[in-house]
N, C-alpha and C positions, 0 to 999 in steps of 0.2 A: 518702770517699764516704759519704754518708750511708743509713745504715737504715731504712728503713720499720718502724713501730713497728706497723702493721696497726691502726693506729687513727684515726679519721675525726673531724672536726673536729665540734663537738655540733651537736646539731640534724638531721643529715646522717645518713643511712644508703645503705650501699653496696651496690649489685642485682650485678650477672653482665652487667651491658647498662651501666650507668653509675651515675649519680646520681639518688638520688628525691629530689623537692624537694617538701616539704609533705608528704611519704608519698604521692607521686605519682613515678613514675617518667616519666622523660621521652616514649618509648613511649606513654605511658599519656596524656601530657599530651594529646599529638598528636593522639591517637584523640578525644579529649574535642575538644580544637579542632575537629577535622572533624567529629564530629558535631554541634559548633554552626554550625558554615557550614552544612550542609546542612539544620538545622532553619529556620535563620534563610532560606533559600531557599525554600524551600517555605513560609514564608508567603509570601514575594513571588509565591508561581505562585497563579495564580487559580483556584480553589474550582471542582472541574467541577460544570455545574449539578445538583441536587439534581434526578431526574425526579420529579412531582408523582405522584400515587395519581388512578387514575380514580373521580371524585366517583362514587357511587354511587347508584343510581336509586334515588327514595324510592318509599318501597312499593307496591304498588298498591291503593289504593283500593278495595274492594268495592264496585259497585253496588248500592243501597237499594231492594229487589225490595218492594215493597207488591203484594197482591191484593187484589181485591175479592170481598165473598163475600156470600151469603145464605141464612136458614134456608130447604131446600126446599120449606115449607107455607106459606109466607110470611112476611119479616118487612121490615124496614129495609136495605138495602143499607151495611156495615161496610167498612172496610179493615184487614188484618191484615199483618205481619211478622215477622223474627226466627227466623223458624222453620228446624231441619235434619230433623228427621224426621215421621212421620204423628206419632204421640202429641203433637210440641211445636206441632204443626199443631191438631189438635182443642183443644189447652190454650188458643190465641190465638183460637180462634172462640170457646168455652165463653165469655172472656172479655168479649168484646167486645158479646155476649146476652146476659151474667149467668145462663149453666149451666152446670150442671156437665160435665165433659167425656166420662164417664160415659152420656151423654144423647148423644151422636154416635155414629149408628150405623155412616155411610159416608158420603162424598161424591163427588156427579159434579162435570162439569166439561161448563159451559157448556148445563146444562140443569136442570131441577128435579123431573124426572121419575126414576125409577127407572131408568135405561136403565144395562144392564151393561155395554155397549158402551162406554158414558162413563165408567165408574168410576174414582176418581182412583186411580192405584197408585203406584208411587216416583216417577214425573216430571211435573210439571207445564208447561205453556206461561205463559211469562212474560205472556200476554196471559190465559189462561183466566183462566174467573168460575167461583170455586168456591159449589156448594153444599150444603151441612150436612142429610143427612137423621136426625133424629132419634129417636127411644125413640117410639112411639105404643102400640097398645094392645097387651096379653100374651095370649096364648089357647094351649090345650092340643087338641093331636092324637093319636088313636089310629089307629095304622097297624098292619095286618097283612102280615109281609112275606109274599106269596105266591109271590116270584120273588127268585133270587139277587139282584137289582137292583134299587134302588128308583127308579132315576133319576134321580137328585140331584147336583148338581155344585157345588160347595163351596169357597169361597174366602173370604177374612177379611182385616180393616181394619188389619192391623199395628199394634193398639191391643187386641187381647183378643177379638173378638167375628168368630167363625164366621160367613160366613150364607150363604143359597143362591142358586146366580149361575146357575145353569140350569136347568128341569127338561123332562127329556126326555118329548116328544111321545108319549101310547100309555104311559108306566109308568104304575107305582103312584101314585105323588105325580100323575100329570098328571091322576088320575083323582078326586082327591082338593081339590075347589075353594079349600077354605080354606087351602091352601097355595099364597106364591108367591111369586115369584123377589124376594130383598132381606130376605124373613125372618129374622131373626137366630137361630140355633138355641139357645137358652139352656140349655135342659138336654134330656138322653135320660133317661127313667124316673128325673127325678127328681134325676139325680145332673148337675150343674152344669159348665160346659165351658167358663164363662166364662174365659177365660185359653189354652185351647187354640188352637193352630194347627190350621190348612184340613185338612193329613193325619193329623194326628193325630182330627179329628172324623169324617172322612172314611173313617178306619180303622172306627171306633167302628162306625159304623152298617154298614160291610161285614159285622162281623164277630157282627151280631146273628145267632139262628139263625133258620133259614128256618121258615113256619109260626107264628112266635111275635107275640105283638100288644104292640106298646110305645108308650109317649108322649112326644110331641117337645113342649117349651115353646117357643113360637114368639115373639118379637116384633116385631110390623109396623112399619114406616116412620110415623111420621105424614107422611099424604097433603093437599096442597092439594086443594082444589076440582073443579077441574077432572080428578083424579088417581083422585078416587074411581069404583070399578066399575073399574077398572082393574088387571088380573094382574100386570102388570111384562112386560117383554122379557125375556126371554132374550139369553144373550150365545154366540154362536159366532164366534173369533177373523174378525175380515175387514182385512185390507189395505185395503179402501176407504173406510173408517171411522180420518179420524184426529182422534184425542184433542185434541192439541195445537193452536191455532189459530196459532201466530206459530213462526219457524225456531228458538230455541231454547228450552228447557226446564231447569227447575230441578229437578236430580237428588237428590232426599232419599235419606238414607243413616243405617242404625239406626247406626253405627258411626261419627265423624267429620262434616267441615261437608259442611253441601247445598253441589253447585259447579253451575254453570251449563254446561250442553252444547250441543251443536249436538242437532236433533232427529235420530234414526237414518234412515239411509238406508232407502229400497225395500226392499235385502234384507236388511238387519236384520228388517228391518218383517215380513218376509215368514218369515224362518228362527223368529223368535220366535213366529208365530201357529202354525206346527209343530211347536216344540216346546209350547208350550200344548196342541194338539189332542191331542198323545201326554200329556203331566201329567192329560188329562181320561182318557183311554184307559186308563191304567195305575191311575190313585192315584184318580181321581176326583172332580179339584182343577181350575179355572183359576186362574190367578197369573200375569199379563204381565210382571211386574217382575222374577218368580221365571225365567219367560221368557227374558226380557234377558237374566238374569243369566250362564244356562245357555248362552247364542249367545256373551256377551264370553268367558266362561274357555275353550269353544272355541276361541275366536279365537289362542289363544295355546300350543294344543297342539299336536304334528304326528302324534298319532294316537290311537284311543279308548283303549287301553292312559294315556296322559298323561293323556287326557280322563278318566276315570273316578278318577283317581289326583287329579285337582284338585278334583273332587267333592266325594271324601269328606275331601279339605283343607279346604275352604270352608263345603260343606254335608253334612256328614257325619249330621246327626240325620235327612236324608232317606229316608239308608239307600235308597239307588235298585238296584234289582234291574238285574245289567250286562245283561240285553237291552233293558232300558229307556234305558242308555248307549248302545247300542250304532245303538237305532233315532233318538235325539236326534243322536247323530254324524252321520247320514247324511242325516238331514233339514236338520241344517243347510249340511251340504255340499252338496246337493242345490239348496238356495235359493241358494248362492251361486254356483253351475256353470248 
């Protein structure tokens, strides 16, 4: 009988399971077989179809908002564009007249006349005819305050310049002919305001003492023709009076692009002239846009605690005394009930 000598013929090496051939064990071979049948099948199986991506909407287009505008003492009828806020608004009028921008005191909307009523504030009607009133002549007033009150009501172009948007019937000022509603107030004794906001000037002149005689630099509108001898309107919020001629309006905004709105409803319309009539009661400001602003962040509180807490998030340099929240909360709730 012969021996096994435990040794394998060259080339060959011996596994636990049998023979590897090539340094593949048979096992091993197998495995490799089968996984090429089944690679080689799977090309024959048809490719599931690849589902495509939903094309994507190309962007949308902004609408090419032109207005038409005119200086209000008369000039040539322009068209302007481009603009997101008042400042880059006065820039494309300045422009299109070759002035400075500087020289724009305020503008209405859809009339040429000083009417407060009209004054353009943050939104425009896609249809309104803006008008530019201008820098006219500068004059000095000496007023003694006799009364806590001078009467004056105070609102500003979101461009630097204060001026006076009502003066109450029977005050001091009313009694005082050379002053009148659209004046821009350029300085108090002297000392220059140009750049102040509506409360902050507004503060100014509460806080002269009673008894004491000070000087307002004033400068007037330049007036057409027909305008001259003519005081100005006064402005007392009215619902019946709307700004806007066409359903939507171009919303400028100092922060971000102008967007295009729907005009505010009725009692938008109506909560905002509310709260304007308390801005005039308390601070001794109108501001419709400041208005607005005070009705939307409502809209979004479920009670004055929120409401006052969004405030001072938003517009916190107002510093609003809370029963001045507290009477804005209920006027607006009240216009909307």
């Amino acid at each position: 009988m012969l021996r096994s000598s435990g040794k394998t013929a060259k080339g060959t090496q011996q596994s636990e399971t049998g023979f590897m051939e090539n340094g593949v064990a048979p096992e091993q071979k197998e495995c490799r077989r089968e996984t090429q049948r089944n690679k080689e099948g799977a090309e024959n199986v048809p490719a599931a179809p690849v589902q495509s991506q939903p094309t994507p909407h190309p962007p949308r287009i902004r609408p090419r908002l032109v207005f038409h505008t005119q200086l209000a003492h008369g000039s040539s009828t322009e068209r302007i564009e481009g603009f997101t806020n008042v400042k880059e608004l006065y820039a494309k009028i300045a422009e299109v007249f070759n002035i400075s921008p500087t020289e724009i005191l305020f503008c209405t909307l859809n009339t040429h006349k000083v009417d407060m009523q009209k004054l353009l504030g943050g939104q425009i009607g896609l249809e309104d005819f803006i008008f530019a009133h201008v820098r006219g002549e500068t004059k000095e007033v000496e007023i003694t305050k006799t009364e806590d009150a001078l009467g004056l009501t105070i609102t500003d172009n979101g461009a630097g310049y204060a001026f006076i948007k009502r003066i109450k019937e029977g005050s001091i000022t009313d009694r005082l002919k050379s002053v009148n509603v659209g004046d821009i107030i350029e300085a108090i004794n002297d000392q220059t305001i140009v750049g102040c906001r509506h409360y902050e000037v507004a503060k100014m002149l509460r806080e002269l003492p009673k008894s004491e005689t000070f000087t307002l630099r004033l400068v007037h509108p330049k007036r057409a023709f027909d305008m001259i001898g003519q005081r100005g309107r006064s402005s007392k919020c009215s619902t019946e009076t709307k700004v806007s001629s066409g359903r939507e309006t171009l919303r400028l905004r100092n922060k971000g692009m102008a967007t295009v709105e729907e005009v505010p409803s009725e009692v938008e319309e109506e909560a905002s002239c509310k709260v304007d009539d308390l801005l005039e009661s308390y601070m001794g400001i109108r501001d419709v846009d400041l208005a607005s602003t005070l009705v939307e962040i409502a809209k979004e509180k479920q009670n004055p605690e929120e409401f006052g807490r969004g405030l001072d998030s938003v517009l916190g340099e107002f510093a609003f005394p809370s029963e001045f929240v507290l009477e804005v909360w209920d006027a607006i709730h009240q216009a909307e009930n």
